[in-house]
C-alpha positions in Angstrom: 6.2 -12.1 3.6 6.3 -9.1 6.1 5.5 -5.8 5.4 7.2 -3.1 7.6 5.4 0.3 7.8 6.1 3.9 8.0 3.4 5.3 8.9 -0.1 3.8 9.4 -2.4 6.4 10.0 -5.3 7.6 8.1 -5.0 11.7 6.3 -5.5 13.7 9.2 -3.5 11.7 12.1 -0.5 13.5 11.6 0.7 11.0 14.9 1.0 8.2 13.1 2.4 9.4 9.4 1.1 8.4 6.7 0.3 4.9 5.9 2.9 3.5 3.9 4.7 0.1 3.8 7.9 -1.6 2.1 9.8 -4.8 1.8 13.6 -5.2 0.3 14.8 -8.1 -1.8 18.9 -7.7 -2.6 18.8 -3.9 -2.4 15.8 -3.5 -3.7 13.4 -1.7 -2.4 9.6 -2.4 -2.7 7.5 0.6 -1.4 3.7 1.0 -1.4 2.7 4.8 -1.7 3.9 7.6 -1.1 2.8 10.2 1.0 3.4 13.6 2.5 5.6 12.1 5.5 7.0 8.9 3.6 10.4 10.5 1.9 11.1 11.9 4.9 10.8 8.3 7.1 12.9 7.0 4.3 15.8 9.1 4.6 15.3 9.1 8.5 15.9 5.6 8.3 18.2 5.5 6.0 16.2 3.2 3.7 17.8 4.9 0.4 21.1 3.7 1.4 22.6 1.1 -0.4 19.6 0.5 -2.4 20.1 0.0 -6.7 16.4 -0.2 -7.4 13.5 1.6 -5.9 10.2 0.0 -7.1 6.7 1.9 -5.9 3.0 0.4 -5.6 0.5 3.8 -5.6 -3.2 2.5 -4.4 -4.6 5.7 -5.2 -3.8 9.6 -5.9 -4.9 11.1 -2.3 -2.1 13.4 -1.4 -1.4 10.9 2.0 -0.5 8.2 -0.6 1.2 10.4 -3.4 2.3 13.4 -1.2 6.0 13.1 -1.5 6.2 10.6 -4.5 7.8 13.3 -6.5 10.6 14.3 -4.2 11.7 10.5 -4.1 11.7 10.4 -8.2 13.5 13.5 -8.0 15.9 12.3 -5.3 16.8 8.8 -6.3 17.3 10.6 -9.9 20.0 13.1 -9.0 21.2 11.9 -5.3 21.4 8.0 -5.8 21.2 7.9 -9.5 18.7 5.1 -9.3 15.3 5.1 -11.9 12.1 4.8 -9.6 10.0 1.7 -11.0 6.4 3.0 -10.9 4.3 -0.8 -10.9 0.9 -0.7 -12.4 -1.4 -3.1 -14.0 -1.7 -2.2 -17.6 -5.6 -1.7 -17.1 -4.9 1.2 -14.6 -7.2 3.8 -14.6 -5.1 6.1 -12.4 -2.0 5.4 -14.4 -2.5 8.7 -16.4 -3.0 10.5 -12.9 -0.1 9.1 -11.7 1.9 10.9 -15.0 0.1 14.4 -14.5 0.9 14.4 -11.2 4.9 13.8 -12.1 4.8 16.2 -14.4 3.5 18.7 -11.9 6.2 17.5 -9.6 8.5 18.6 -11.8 9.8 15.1 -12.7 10.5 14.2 -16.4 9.5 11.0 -17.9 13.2 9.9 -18.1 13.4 10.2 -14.0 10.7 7.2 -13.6 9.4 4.5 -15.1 6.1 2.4 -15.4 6.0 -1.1 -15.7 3.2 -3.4 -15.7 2.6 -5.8 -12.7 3.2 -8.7 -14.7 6.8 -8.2 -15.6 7.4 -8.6 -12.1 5.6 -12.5 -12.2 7.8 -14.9 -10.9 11.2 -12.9 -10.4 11.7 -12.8 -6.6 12.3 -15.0 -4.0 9.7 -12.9 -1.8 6.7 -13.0 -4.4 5.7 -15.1 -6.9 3.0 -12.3 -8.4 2.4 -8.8 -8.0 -1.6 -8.1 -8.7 -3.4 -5.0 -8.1 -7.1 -5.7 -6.8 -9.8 -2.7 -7.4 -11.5 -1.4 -4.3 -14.4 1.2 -3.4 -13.0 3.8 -1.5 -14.0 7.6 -3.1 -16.5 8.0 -6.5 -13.7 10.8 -7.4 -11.2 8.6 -7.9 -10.2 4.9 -8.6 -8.3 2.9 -5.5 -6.6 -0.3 -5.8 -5.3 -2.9 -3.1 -2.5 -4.8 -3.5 -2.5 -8.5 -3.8 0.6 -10.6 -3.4 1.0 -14.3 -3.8 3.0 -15.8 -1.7 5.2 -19.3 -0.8 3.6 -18.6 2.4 0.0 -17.6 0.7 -1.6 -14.2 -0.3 -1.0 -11.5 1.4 -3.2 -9.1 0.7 -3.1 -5.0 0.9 -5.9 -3.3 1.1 -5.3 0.4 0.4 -8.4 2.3 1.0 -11.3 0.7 1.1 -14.9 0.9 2.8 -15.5 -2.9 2.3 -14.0 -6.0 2.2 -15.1 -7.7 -1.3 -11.7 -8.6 -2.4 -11.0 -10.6 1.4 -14.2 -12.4 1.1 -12.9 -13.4 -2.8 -9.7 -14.5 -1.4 -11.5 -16.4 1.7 -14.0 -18.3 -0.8 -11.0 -19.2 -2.9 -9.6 -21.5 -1.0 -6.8 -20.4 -1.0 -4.1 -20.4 1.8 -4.1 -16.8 3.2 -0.5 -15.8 4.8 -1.5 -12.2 6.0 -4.5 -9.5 5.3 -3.4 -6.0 5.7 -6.4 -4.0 6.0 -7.8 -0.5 6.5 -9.5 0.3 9.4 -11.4 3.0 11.2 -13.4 3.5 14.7 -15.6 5.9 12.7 -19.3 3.7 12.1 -20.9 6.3 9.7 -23.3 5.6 6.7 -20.9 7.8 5.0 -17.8 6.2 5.3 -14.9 6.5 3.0 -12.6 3.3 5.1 -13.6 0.2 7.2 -15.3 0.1 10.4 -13.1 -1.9 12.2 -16.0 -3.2 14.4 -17.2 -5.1 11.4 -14.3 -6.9 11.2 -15.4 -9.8 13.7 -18.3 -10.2 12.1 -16.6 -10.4 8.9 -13.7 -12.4 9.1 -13.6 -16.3 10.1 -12.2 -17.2 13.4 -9.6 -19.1 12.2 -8.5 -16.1 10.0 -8.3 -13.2 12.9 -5.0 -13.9 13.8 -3.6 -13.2 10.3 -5.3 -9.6 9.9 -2.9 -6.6 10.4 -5.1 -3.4 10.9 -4.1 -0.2 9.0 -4.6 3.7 8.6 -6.0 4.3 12.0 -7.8 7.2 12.5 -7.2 7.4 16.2 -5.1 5.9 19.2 -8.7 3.9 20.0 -8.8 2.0 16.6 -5.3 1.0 17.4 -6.7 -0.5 21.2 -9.5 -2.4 19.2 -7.2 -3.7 16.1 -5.3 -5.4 19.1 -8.7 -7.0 20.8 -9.3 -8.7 17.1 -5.7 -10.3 17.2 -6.5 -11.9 21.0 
């Protein structure tokens, strides 16, 4: 399972958009958030086209994730006529967040729905399960990654995040790991909010290095080291 991205940099580098990723199964499309620049990548690419059903993974409510979520609701509603499937896991603690923020928008309840994760369980040929996977990020709000299982293996999403709890889960599993998507930052301050990416070596297993995808890059330099890790 690949996930292609919009945009994978962090809130303020405006070069690289806003980190945002989807996959399409039979025109359907799977995206994961939804941030200031995302709607407008979508239409550049033409993503919308074609597509009967838009389904959406939010990790968390920070604008660069939820920016533009409301002009795709409002969009698919009255351009494509297509209902945007908001996934959550029915424990969500963002989930009434999520509906203030609609509201706000300007998007009615009959423009979107939510559906919980497991509904999705075993109903594409590109996942088996669809499992959101808390993470520490921000004390102001909750942040999720995404967890996917996989023929291939798990692939795992992290969304925001200033550790790496949920890999290490996954690693002592057992399990087979397909591909780690995982946020990233050159920034190595007691007060970070995302990943130092130098960490990451000393983190991760050998054997696992060439399956991690770095993400939401602060700077061209992370994007120089994420490459070093994959060598």
């Amino acid at each position: 399972m690949d996930l292609i991205f919009l945009g994978r940099g962090c809130s303020n580098n405006v070069k690289q958009k806003n980190n945002a990723a989807y996959f399409i199964e039979n025109n359907e499309l799977f995206l994961i958030d939804c941030g200031e620049s995302v709607f407008a990548k979508l239409k550049e690419n033409n993503l919308l086209d074609n597509i009967n059903t838009v389904h959406i993974m939010i990790t968390h409510t920070h604008s660069d994730h939820v920016g533009s979520l409301g002009t795709l609701i409002l969009y698919c509603y009255f351009n494509i006529k297509v209902k945007v499937n908001i996934i959550l896991p029915s424990h969500a603690v963002h989930k009434e967040d999520i509906k203030s923020l609609t509201r706000i928008f300007g998007c009615t309840e009959e423009m979107y729905s939510i559906i919980d994760e497991e509904k999705y369980d075993n109903k594409y040929k590109t996942f088996k399960t669809i499992r959101y996977k808390q993470t520490n990020h921000v004390s102001q709000i909750c942040s999720y990654g995404i967890l996917f299982d996989t023929t291939d293996g798990l692939v795992y999403y992290s969304g925001d995040t200033k550790e790496i709890n949920n890999i290490q889960e996954m690693i002592s599993s057992g399990q087979r790991i397909d591909k780690i998507y995982m946020d990233a930052t050159t920034s190595n301050s007691p007060d970070n909010v995302h990943f130092y990416i130098g960490y990451l070596n000393e983190e991760i297993p050998e054997v696992l290095k060439n399956k991690i995808y770095c993400m939401h890059f602060n700077n061209d330099e992370c994007i120089e080291v994420a490459r070093k890790i994959r060598i």
